[in-house]
C-alpha angles and dihedrals in degrees: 000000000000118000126179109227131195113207122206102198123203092027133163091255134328116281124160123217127197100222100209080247093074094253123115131228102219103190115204139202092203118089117239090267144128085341089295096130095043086055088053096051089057098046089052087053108041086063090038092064090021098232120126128277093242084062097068134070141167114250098188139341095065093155089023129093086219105075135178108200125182113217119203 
């Protein structure tokens, strides 16, 4: 399965919204950097959907705040 994802990074606290177009807005404590805030994402969703974290990857928008991400 394939879900766009928008990440808002440096954030009070993680919290996920289903947006009524099917993508999610992930938001993140970590800050865009060094890849810090995208292992979180998939941290937040690996227990959102509960699969493990090795199922998920990022499938494009590594440095983008737009993200499509296959889960497994």
């Amino acid at each position: 399965m394939k879900i766009t994802v928008i990440v808002k990074p440096r954030a009070r606290g993680q919290k996920i919204e289903e947006n009524v177009s099917g993508e999610y807005a992930v938001s993140v404590v970590s800050a865009a950097r060094e890849g810090n805030a995208n292992s979180e994402v998939i941290d937040i969703l690996a227990r959102y959907f509960k699969v493990a974290k090795s199922n998920i990857r990022i499938v494009s928008g590594q440095k983008s705040k737009k993200k499509i991400l296959e889960i497994l």
